[in-house]
N, C-alpha and C positions, 0 to 999 in steps of 0.2 A: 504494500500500500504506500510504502513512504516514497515510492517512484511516482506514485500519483502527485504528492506535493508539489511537485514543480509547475505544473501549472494547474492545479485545482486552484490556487489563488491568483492567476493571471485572468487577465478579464478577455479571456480568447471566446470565440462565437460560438456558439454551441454546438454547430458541425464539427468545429477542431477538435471542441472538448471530445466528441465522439469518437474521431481520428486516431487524438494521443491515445484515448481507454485503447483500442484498436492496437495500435502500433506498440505500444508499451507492452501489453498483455503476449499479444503472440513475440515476441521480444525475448519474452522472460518466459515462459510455460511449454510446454511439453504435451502431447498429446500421450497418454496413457493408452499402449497398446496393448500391453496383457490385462488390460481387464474387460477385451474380447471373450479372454476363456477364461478368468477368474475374477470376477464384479467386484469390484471397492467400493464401496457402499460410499468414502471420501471422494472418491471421484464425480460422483453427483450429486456433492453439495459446496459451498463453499469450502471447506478443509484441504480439499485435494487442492486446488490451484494458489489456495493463500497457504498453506505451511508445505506444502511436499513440490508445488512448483510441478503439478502434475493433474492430469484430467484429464475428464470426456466430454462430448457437446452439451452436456446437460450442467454440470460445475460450471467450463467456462462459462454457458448461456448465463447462470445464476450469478456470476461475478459482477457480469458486465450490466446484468441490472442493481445490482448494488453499489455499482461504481457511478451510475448512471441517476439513481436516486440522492446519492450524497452529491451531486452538484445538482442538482436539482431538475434533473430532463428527465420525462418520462419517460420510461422503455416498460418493454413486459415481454417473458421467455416465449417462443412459437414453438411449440414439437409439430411435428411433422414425417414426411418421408423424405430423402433426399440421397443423392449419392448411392444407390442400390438399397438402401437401408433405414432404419427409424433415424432420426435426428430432431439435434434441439439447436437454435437460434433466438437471435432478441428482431425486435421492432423499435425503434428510436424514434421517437416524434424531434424533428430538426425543421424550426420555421413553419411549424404547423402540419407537416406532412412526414409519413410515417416512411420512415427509412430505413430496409431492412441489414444487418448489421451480422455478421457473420466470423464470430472471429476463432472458432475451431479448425473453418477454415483456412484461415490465416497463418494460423499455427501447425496447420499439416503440410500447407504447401511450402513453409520454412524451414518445417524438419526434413520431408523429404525430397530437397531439389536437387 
């Protein structure tokens, strides 16, 4: 969290703020792939991605609305299907309009390039 500090108190537009949570998070986290075949119960809630620096679409989803509430922009988790399989994402209201926000993917396409 304390990578958020840096500009949680800058007075950047609320798209940016969405950017940094984005950029920051797949930055610093890991996509947890053994808990394909062995469920971490940490990995879909906050825990996994704030103390172990590690997750699944449902933890980060749950992050980035909580990162997203303490500055004060709306978001809310989306499960869904995607990528062959269940998944979880946010929604960001930015300027009025609902901007969908993806940052497991972020985080996969960093680890495995």
């Amino acid at each position: 969290m304390t990578v958020m500090c840096e500009f949680v108190m800058a007075e950047l537009p609320t798209e940016q703020k969405v950017k940094e949570i984005v950029e920051k998070l797949s930055d610093n986290l890991e996509y947890d792939d053994d808990d394909r075949e062995d469920v971490k119960i940490e990995n879909h809630n906050l825990i996994g991605p704030i103390f172990y620096k590690k997750s699944v679409c449902e933890g980060n989803a749950k992050l980035v609305q909580q990162l997203c509430s303490m500055l004060g922009i709306e978001a809310q988790v989306v499960t869904g299907y995607r990528y062959g399989g269940g998944h979880v994402w946010n929604e960001v209201r930015v300027n009025g309009e609902w901007m969908e926000v993806d940052v497991t993917r972020e985080i996969y396409e960093k680890q495995y390039k």
